[in-house]
N, C-alpha and C positions, 0 to 999 in steps of 0.2 A: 483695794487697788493701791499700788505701791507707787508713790511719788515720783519722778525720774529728774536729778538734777539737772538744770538748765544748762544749753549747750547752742552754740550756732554753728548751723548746717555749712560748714565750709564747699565739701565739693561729694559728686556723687561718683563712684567709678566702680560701674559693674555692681557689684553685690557691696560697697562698702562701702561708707561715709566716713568720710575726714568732716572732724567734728572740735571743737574751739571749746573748752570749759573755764570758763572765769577760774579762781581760786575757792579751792574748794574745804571744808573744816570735817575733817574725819575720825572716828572714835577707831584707832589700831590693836590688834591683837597679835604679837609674834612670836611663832613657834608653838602653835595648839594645834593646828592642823586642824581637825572638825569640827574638835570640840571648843573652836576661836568662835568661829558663826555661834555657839553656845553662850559664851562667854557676852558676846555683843548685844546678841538678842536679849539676855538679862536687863542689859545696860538701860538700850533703850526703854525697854518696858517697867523700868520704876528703879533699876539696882545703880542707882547712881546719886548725889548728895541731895536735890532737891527733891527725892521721888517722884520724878517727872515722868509723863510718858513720851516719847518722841515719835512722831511717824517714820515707820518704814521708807527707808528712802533707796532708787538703784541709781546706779550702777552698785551692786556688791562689788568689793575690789578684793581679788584673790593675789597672788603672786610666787612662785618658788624662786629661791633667791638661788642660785648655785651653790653648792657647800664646793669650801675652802677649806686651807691644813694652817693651823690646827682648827680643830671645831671649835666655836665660841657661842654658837647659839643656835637654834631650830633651825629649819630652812623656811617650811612656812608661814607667810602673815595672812591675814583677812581683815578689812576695814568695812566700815558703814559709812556713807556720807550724811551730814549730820544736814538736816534740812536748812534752807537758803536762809530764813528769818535769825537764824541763831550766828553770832558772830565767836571768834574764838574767847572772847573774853566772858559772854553770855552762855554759855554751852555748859549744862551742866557737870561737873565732876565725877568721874567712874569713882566707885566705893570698890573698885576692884581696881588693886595696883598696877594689874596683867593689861589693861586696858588706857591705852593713851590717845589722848587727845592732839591732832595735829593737824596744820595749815598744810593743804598743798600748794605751789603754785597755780599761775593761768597754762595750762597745755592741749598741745594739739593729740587728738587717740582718733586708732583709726577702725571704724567697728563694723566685721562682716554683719551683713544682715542675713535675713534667710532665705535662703534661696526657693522657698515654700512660697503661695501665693499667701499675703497678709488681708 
């Protein structure tokens, strides 16, 4: 079972919740495209300074950035949210340079659910 970062349930409309995320500490990868989710899941699973394992944690955070003139970098990122108990100063170290570490803000996301019976 995959962790799911902590969030409070702002409002419900239709198939969608508006939902509140504290700040949250995320392992980034940009510009691998597939093979980012690769790069991450290494991390977690021991490929970073303390050999630590981290639990799997969702929301995975995907994104395509718009490409601009000139080109200066991939368009693709994908992050992991790094579980609640690890603060940015506590969070293990990627042994992979590809792979950074970053705070995000507190924000409001607003997530269809499924329109499927749960």
């Amino acid at each position: 079972m995959v962790k799911e970062a902590k969030y409070s349930l702002i409002k419900k409309l239709n198939n969608v919740e508006i939902r509140l995320y504290n700040s949250l500490i995320i392992a980034k990868v940009d510009g691998y495209g597939d093979a980012g989710f690769n790069l991450l899941f290494n991390y977690i699973t021991d490929n970073n300074t303390r050999k630590a394992t981290l639990e799997m944690t969702s929301p995975v955070i995907s994104q395509n950035i718009e490409m601009t003139a000139p080109v200066l970098s991939e368009k693709d990122s994908i992050a992991f949210v790094i579980p609640e108990e690890y603060t940015l100063e506590t969070t293990s170290k990627p042994t992979d340079e590809q792979i950074k570490i970053q705070q995000l803000p507190k924000r409001y996301v607003a997530r269809a659910r499924s329109l499927e019976k749960e």
